[in-house]
N, C-alpha and C positions, 0 to 999 in steps of 0.2 A: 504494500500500500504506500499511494507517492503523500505525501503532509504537505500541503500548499500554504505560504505563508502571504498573506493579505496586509501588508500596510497600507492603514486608510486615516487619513487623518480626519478626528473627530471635532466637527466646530457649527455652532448653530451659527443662523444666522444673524440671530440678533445679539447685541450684547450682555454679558449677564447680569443679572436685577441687581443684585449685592454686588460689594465690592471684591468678591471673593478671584476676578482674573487674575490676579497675583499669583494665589494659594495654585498647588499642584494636588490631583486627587491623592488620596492617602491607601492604603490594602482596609483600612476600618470602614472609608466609605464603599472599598467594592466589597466588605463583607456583606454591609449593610442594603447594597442592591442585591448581592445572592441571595441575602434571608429574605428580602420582602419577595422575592423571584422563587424562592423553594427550591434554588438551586444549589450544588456543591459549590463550597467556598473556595474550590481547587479551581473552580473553570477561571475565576478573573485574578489576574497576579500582574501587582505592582512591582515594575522590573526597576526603574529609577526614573528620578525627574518627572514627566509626562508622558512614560513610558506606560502602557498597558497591554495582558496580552491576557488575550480572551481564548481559551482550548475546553471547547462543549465537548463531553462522550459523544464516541462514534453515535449511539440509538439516542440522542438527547431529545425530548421531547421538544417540540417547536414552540410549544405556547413557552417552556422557560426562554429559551436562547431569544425569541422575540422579546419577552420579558426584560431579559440582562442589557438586552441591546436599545431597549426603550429608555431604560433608566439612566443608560451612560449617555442616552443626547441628552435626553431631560435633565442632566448634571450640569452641562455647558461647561465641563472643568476641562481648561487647555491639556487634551491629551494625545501623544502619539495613540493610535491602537493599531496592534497588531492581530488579527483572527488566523488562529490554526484550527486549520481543516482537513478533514480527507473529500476530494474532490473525484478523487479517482474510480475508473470505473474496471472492474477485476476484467478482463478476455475470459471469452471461455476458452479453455484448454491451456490455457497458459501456463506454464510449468516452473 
């Protein structure tokens, strides 16, 4: 299986209400989007700076990962994100 890595940078388009464009997101607030998402705390990890990398299980339920991924616009916090995936699709007979 090939792991496809997705840098996307995340940014609304309006500016954010508080003052908070300074601050960089924290691993407590991507906890705090897992828990409200019912998701593992493993998928979202704060690598450094405005770094973030999102890694759903291969069978993740869609309503989560729509979930995690709704919370992190609705954050507006200056963040690189990277999404790993499997995109790949098996051959049959492939050996």
């Amino acid at each position: 299986m090939i792991g496809v890595v997705l840098m996307l940078a995340m940014q609304g388009s309006a500016p954010p209400v508080a003052t908070k464009s300074a601050e960089t997101i924290t691993q407590s607030q991507l906890d705090a989007m897992s828990d409200a998402c019912r998701a593992p705390r493993k998928w979202l990890k704060h690598l450094n700076g405005d770094e973030v990398r999102f890694r759903p299980a291969k069978r993740a339920k869609y309503e989560q990962v729509d979930c995690v991924l709704r919370h992190l616009k609705d954050s507006m916090a200056p963040m690189s994100f990277g999404f790993v995936g499997n995109e790949a699709i098996e051959e049959a007979g492939k050996q």
